[in-house]
Phi, psi and omega in degrees: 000149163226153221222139158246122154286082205304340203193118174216146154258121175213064156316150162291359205256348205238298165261090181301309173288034178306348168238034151284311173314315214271287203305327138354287157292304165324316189273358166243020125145016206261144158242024160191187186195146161261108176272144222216089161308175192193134178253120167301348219130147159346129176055322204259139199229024173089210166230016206274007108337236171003336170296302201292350200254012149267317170275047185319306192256026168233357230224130148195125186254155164239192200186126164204197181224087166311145199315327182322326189254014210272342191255018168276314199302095158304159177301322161309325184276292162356276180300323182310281187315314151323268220303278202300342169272012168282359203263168185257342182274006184237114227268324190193158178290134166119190019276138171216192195126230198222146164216124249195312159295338208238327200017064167270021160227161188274126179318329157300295165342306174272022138255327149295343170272333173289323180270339158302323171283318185303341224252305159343271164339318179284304181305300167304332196055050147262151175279179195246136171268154156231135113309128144208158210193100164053065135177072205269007161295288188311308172307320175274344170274346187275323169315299209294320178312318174243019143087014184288164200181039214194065198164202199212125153286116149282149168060035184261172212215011132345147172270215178286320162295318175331278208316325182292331176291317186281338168285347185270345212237350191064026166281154165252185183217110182281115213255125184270174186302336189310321192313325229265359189287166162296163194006068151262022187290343169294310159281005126295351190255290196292326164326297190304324177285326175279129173317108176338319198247061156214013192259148162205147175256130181235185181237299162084022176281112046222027198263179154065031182286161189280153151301135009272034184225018141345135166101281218274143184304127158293157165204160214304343172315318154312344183277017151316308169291279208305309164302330169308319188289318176313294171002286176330259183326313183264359139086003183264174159272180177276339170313317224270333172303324198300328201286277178322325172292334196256328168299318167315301212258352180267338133308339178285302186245021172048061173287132182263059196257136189256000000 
């Protein structure tokens, strides 16, 4: 079987030992990973380039300016991010979007940076990662709005309307260790609806680890359980999640997988 981590973070600060993690992955069945670049601040944009560019045929990043960060981002932090997803090794924009639980930016503020990476996204022809967290009205009206129809919900957690609107819009949706949590039943109900070969499995490390390993840092190795949970729900094996899912994230984000 083989496995993709449609959406990981592995800063050096989280991970000293980064190819302790990748041989990690490997012996559990992963042939990639997706690095999830992040702007940090004024000029900083993390290392999560420079990670993916020592691992080339395991490793492919994308690069945005999450909302958490949206009213920091300057017209120079803009351009920075235009310029560097022009690169062909930067498989797609983002993760951007809406967070609504934490509103650690004012909300305009994340929706003009949300509309802007969308607009981003388009002009490249690359797909859009989305964040959205409790606010999946806004989010599906800014999607409708500027016409991207060419991407992924990381990490969603959403229900069943959630999920329809955003598979009708022509996204997929990439599922994190939360299913595998106690009272998820709205978003497992959503799982079970959505059509398998529109799934992608993450990790979201180092956040989110799945049971059993809640509590503890995550890493793409884990995303195994979460496929075992798909599994579950949609009542299918796990070869056929392994299969589909990764065939998924390798059309999506135009992946070289050996």
């Amino acid at each position: 079987m083989k496995f993709v981590d449609a959406h990981c973070h592995l800063e050096v600060k989280d991970y000293p030992d980064v190819v302790a993690v990748l041989d990690a992955a490997r012996a559990a069945g992963l042939v990639h990973a997706v690095v999830v670049g992040q702007f940090h601040g004024p000029g900083n944009w993390g290392n999560a380039l420079e990670v993916a560019a020592a691992h080339p045929e395991f490793l492919s990043p994308t690069l945005g300016i999450h909302p958490h960060e949206a009213a920091r981002a300057t017209e120079e932090d803009l351009a920075t991010l235009e310029r560097t997803c022009a690169r062909p090794e930067v498989r797609a924009v983002g993760e951007a979007g809406l967070d609504y639980y934490y509103d650690h930016s004012p909300r305009e503020a994340q929706a003009e940076v949300f509309r802007r990476q969308c607009a981003l996204a388009l002009r490249l022809g690359k797909p859009l990662v989305v964040h959205v967290r409790d606010a999946h009205d806004d989010c599906d009206a800014i999607l409708g709005e500027t016409g991207v129809a060419k991407g992924v919900i990381h990490c969603f957690t959403g229900d069943t309307d959630a999920a329809r609107r955003y598979l009708d819009r022509g996204f997929l949706l990439s599922l994190s260790g939360v299913i595998t949590y106690k009272k998820t039943e709205a978003l497992q109900d959503a799982v079970r609806f959505a059509p398998l070969d529109r799934l992608m499995v993450e990790t979201d490390s180092p956040y989110l680890a799945p049971v059993p390993h809640r509590g503890r840092k995550n890493q793409p190795s884990h995303v195994v359980e979460t496929a075992k949970k798909v599994a579950e729900l949609k009542g299918v094996t796990l070869e056929e999640v392994a299969s589909v899912t990764t065939a998924n994230a390798a059309a999506l984000f135009n992946l070289n997988l050996r």
